[in-house]
C-alpha positions as CSV (number, residue, x, y, z in Angstrom):
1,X,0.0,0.0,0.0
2,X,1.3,3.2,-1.2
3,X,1.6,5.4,2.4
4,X,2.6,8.4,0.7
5,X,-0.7,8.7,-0.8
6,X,-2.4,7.9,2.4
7,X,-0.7,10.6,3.5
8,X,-1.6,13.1,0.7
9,X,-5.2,11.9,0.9
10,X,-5.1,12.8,4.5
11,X,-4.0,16.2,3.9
12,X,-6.6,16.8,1.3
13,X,-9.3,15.7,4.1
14,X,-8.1,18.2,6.4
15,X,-8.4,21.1,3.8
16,X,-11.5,20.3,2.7
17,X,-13.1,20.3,6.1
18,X,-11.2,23.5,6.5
19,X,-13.7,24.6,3.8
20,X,-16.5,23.9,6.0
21,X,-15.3,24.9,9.3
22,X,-13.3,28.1,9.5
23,X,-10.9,27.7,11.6
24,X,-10.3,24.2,11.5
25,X,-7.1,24.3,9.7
26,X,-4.9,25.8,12.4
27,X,-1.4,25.5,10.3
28,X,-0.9,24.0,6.5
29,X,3.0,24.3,5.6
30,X,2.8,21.9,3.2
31,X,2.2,21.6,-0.9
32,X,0.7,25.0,-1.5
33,X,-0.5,23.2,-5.2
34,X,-1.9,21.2,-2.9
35,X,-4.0,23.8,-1.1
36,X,-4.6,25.8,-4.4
37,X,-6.4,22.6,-5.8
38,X,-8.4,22.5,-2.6
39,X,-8.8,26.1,-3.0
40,X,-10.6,25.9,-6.8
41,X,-12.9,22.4,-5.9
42,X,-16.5,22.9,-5.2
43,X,-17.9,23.2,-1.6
44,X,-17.6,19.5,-0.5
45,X,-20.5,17.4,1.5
46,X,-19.7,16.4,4.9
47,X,-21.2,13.1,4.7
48,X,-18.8,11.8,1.5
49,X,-15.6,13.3,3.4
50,X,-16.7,11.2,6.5
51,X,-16.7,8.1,4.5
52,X,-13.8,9.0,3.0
53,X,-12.3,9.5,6.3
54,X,-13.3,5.6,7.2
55,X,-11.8,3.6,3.7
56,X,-8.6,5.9,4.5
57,X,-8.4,4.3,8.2
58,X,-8.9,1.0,6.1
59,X,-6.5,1.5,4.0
60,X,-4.4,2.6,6.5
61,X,-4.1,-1.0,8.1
62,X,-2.6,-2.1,4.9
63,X,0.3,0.9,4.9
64,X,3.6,-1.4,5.3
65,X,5.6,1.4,4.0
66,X,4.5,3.5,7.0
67,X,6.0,3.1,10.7
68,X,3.5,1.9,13.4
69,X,4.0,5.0,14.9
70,X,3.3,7.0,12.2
71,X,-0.1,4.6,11.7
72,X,-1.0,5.3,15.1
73,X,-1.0,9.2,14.2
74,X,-2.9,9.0,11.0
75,X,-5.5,6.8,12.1
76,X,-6.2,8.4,15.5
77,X,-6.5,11.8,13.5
78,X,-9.1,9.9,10.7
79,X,-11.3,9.2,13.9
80,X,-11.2,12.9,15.2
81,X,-11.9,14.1,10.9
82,X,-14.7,11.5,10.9
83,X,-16.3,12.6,13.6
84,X,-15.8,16.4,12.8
85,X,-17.3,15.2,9.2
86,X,-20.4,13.3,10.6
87,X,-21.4,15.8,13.0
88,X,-21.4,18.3,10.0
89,X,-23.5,15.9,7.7
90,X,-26.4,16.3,10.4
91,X,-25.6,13.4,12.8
92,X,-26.4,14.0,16.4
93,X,-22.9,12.9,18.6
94,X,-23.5,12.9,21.9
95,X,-20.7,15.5,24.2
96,X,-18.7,12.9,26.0
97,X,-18.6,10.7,22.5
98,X,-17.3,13.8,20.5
99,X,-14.5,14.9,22.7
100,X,-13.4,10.8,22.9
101,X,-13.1,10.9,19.1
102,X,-11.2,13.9,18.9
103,X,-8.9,13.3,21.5
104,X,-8.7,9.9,22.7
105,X,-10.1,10.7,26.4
106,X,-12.9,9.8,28.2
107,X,-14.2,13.2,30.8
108,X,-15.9,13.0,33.8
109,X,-16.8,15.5,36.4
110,X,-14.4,16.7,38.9
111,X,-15.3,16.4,42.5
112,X,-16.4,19.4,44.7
113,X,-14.1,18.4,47.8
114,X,-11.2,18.9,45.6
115,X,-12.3,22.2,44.5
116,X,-13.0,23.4,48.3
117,X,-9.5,22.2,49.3
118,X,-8.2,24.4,46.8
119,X,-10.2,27.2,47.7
120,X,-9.1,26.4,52.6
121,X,-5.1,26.4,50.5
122,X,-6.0,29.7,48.9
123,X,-7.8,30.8,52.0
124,X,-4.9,30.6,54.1
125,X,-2.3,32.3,51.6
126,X,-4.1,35.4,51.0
127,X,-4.3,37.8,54.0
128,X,-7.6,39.4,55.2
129,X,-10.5,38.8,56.4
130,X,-13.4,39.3,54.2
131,X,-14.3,36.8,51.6
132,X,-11.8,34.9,49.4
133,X,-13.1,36.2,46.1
134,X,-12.6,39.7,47.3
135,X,-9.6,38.8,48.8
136,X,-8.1,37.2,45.7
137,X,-9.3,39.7,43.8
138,X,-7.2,42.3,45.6
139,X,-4.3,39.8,44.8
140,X,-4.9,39.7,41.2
141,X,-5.4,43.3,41.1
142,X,-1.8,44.3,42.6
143,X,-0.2,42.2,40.2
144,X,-2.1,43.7,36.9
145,X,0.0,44.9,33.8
146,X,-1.0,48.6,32.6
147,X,-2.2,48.3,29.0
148,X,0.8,50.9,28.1
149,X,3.8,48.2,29.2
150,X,1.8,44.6,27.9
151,X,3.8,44.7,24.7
152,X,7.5,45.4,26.9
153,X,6.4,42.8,28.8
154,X,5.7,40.0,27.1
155,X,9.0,40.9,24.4
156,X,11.0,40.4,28.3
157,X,9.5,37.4,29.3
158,X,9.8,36.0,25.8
159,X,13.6,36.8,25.3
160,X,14.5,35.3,28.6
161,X,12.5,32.7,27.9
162,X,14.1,31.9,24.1
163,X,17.3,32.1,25.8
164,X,16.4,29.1,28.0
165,X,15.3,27.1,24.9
166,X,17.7,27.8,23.0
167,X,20.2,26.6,25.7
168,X,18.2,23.4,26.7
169,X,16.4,22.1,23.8
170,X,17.5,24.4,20.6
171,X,15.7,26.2,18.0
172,X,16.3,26.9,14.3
173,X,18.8,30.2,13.6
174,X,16.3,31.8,11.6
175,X,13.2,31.2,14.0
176,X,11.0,34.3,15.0
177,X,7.5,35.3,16.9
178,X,6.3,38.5,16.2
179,X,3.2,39.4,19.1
180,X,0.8,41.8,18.1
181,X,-2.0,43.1,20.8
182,X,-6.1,41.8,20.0
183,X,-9.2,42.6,20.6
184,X,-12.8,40.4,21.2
185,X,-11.2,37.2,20.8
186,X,-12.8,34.1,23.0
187,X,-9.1,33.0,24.0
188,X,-6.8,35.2,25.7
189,X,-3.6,34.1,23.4
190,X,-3.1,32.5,20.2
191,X,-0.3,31.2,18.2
192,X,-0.4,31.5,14.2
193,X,2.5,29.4,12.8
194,X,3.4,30.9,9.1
195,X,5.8,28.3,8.3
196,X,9.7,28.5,7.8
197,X,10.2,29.0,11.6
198,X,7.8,32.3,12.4
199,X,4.9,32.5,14.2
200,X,2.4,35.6,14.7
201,X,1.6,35.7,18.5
202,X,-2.2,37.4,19.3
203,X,-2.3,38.7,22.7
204,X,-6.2,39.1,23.8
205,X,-5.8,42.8,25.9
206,X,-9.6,42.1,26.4
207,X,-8.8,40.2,29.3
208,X,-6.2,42.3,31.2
209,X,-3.0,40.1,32.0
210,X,-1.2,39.9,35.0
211,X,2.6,39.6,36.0
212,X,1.6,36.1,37.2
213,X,-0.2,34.8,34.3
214,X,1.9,36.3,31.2
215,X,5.5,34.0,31.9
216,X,2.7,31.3,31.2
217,X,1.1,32.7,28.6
218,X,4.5,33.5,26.5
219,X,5.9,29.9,27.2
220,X,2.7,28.3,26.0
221,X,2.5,30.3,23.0
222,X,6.3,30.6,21.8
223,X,8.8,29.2,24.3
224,X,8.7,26.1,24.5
225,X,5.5,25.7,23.6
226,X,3.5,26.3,20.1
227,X,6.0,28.0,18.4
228,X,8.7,26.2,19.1
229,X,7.0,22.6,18.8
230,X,6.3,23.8,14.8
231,X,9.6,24.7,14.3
232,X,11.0,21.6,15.7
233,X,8.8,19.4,14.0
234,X,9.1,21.3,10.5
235,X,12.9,20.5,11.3
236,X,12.8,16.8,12.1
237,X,9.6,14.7,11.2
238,X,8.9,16.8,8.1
239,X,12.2,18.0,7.1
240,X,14.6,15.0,8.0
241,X,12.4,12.2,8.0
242,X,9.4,13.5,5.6
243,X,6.3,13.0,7.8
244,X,4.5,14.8,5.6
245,X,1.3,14.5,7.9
246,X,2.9,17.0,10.6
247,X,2.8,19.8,8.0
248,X,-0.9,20.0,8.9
249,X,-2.3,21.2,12.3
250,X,-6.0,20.7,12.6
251,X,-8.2,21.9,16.0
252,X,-10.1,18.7,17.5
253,X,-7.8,16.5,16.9
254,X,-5.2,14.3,19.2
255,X,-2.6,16.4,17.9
256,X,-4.3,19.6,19.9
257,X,-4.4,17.4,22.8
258,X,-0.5,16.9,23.0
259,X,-0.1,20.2,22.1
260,X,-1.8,22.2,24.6
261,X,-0.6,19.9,27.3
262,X,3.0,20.6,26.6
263,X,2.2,24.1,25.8
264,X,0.7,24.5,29.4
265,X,3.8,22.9,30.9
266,X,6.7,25.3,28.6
267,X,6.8,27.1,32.1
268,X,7.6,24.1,34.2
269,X,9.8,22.3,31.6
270,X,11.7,25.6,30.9
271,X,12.0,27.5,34.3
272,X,10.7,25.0,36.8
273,X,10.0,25.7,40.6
274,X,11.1,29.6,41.3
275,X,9.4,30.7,38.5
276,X,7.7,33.3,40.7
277,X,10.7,34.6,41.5
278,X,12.6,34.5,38.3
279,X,9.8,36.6,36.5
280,X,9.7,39.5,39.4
281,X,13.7,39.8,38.6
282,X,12.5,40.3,34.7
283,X,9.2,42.7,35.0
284,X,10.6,44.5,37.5
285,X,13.4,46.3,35.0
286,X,10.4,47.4,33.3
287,X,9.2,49.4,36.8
288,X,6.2,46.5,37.4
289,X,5.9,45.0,41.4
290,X,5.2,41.3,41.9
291,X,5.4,39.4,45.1
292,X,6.7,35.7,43.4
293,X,6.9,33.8,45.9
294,X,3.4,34.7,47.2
295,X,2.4,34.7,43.5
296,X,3.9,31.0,42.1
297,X,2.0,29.7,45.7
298,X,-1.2,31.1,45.0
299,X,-1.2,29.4,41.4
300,X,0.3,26.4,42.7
301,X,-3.2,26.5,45.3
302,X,-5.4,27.6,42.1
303,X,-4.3,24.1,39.7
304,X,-6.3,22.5,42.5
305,X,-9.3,23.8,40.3
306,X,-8.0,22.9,36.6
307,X,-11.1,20.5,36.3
308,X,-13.8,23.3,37.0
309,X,-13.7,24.8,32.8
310,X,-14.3,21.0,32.0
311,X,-16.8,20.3,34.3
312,X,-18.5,23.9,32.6
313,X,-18.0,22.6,29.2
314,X,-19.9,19.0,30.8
315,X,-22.7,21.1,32.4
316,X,-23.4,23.1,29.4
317,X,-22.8,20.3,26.4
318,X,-23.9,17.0,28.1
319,X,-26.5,18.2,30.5
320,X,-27.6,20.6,29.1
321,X,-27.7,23.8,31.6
322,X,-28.9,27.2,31.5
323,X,-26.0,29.3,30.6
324,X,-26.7,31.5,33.2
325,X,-26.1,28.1,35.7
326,X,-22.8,27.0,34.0
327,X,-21.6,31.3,34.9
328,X,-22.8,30.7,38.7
329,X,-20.7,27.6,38.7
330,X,-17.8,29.1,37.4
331,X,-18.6,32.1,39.4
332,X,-18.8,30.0,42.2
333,X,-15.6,27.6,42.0
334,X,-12.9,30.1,40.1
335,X,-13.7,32.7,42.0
336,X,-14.0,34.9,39.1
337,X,-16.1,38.1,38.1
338,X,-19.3,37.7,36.2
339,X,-17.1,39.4,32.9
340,X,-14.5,36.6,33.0
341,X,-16.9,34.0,33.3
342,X,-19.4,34.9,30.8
343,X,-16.4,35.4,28.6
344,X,-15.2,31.5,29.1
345,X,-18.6,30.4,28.1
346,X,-18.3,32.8,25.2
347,X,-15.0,30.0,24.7
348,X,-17.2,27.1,25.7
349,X,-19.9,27.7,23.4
350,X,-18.2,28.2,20.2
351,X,-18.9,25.7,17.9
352,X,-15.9,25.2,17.2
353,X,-13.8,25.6,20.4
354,X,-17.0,24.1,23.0
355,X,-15.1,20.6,23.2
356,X,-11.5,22.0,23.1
357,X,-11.0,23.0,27.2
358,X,-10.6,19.2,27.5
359,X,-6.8,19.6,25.5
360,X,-5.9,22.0,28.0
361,X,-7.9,19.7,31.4
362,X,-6.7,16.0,30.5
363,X,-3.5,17.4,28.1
364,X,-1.9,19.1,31.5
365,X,-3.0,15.5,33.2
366,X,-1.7,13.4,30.9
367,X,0.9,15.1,30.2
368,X,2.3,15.6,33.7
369,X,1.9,12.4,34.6
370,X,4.1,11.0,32.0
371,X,6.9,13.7,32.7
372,X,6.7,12.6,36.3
373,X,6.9,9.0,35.3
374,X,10.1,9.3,33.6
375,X,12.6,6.6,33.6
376,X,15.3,7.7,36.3
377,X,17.8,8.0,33.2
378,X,15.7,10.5,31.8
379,X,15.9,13.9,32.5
380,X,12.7,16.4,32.1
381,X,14.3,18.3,29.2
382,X,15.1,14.5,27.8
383,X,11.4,13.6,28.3
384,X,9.9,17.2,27.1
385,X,12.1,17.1,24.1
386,X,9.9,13.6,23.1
387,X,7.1,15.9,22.9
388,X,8.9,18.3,20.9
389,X,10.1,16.0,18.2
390,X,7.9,12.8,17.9
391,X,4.2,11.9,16.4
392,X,3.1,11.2,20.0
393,X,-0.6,10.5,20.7
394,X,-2.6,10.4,23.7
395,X,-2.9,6.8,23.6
396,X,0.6,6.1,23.5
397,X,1.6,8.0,26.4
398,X,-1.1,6.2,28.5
399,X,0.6,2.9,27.2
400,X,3.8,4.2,28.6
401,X,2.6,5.4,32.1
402,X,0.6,1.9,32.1
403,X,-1.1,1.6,35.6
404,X,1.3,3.8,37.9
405,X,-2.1,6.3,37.4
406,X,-5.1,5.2,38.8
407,X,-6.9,8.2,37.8
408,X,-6.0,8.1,34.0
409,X,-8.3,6.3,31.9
410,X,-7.6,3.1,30.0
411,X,-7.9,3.7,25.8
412,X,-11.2,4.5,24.9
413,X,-12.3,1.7,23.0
């Protein structure tokens, strides 16, 4: 069986869906005759690409010429565009079955006791004595960024940050983000790789950012996160070993999962514990105050509640809530403002972003685990570099952790 057309034929899928879903095609730096042709075809029917999408996964099976690994990719990803393809064609896929195609996890609630333990940790860190949302409010608002130094701010934290990388897991010579500052966008950052090595960074000033969440927000998006995950890749697997697949980033797919996992993580794989402290040295050249110890300790308390957005997304998709009850609970659990919540659901409730919180839930999960499972001969940068430069899926790094985590879910069958 000829893999290479496999291949091509998968890439072809993934553009035409991109016809039908804008959006869908996050990154295509591959055959631009390729795309052209796509370009000039008439609107395709969603229910002929999702059978197309099935005799690929058949065909797949016969692929000799293709590694197992790279089988495992291609047909994980021909689930996620079958389902994407099906649900367009009119079919009714129920929440929890969706997000299991697209990224090869099962979601369940979270549990309230973990949520309130949270909350007594966050209770005890903040000083005061009126009620914790007030109280971390105040927090949150010591530690905000004027509007006038956001763009100084993130060009710091991203050079000290590239330096790091650079240093520990290397980049391409010619590699380069440009950030530009955004308005009424549901996400509060967003990477847009261009191909040969440069991205375009969108920062979301909607929100406001803070000293404490902008080192994370520039390591997910650039270093060593997005950005430098494409540039890797479009070095090795499609470069060097001409995984032609790779060239193609499409949302709701396995692909997303891995890559918002690591991309949450770029702070911990990069900078580690101390990054509190590390980014009060860098923001306060630029005349900005931040208490990092206090700071990295009340986000350390606030992971305790990384489950709430996917319980949201559960309450709003699966049982179907009132909107106004899925704000109350995020109200309620985050500790948020009514603006900031009514603005995740705005994220929640996109059509095409409502299943993707789970990348950024189960991906930090998963992911975490499996860098905490190393072998003892590994180091992190040896493990995070594996996410850097191989076809991993979700299912494989289950395999690897096996049954060290009770709490991770076996394959979805």
């Amino acid at each position: 069986m000829d893999g290479d057309r496999i291949v091509r034929e998968y890439q072809v899928l993934g553009l035409r869906l991109g016809k039908l879903v804008p959006g869908l095609v996050d990154a295509f730096t591959g055959d631009r005759a390729l795309r052209r042709q796509v370009d000039n075809e008439h609107r395709p029917h969603p229910a002929g690409l999702a059978d197309r999408a099935l005799l690929l996964r058949r065909e797949l099976a016969g692929a000799d010429d293709l590694s197992e690994q790279r089988r495992s990719f291609l047909d994980a990803h021909l689930v996620a565009l079958a389902c994407t393809a099906r649900k367009l064609a009119g079919a009714r896929v129920p929440f929890v079955e969706e997000v299991r195609a697209y990224f090869q996890v099962d979601v369940r609630p979270g549990h309230p006791d973990t949520y309130r333990r949270a909350h007594a940790e966050l209770d005890a860190l903040l000083p005061g004595g009126g009620p914790l949302v007030e109280r971390l409010a105040d927090h949150r608002a010591l530690d905000e960024v004027p509007p006038r130094k956001l763009e100084a701010t993130v060009h710091a934290l991203s050079s000290a940050l590239r330096d790091r990388v650079r240093q520990r897991y290397g980049l391409p010579a010619h590699e380069v983000v440009e950030y530009e500052v955004v308005t009424d966008k549901p996400w509060s950052g967003f990477n847009y790789y261009l191909g040969n090595f440069r991205s375009r960074v969108a920062i979301n000033a909607d929100l406001g950012h803070r000293t404490s969440n902008l080192p994370h927000l520039v390591a997910h998006e650039s270093y060593p996160g997005h950005h430098t995950e494409h540039c890797r890749k479009e070095v090795g697997l499609v470069g060097e070993r001409g995984h032609a697949e790779q060239s193609i980033f499409l949302i709701n797919t396995p692909q997303c999962l891995m890559s918002e996992g690591m991309a949450e993580l770029g702070l911990h794989a990069v900078v580690g514990a101390g990054w509190g402290r590390w980014t009060e040295a860098i923001v306060g050249d630029l005349g900005l105050r931040m208490d990092g110890e206090l700071t990295e300790r009340v986000e350390n308390a606030l992971s305790g509640l990384l489950t709430v957005r996917q319980d949201a997304a559960l309450m709003l998709h699966d049982r179907r809530a009132h909107p106004d009850d899925v704000v109350d609970f995020l109200r309620r659990w985050l500790l948020v403002p009514e603006r900031r919540a009514r603005h995740m659901l705005r994220f929640l409730a996109d059509p095409l972003w409502r299943a993707y919180t789970t990348t950024y839930v189960e991906g930090v999960r998963l992911i975490r685990a499996w860098l905490d499972l190393r072998p003892p001969a590994d180091t992190l940068g040896d493990r995070y570099s594996r996410l850097l430069d191989e076809p991993l899926v979700p299912s494989t790094l289950r395999e690897e952790i096996g049954d060290s985590v009770p709490w991770l879910p076996r394959d979805p069958a």
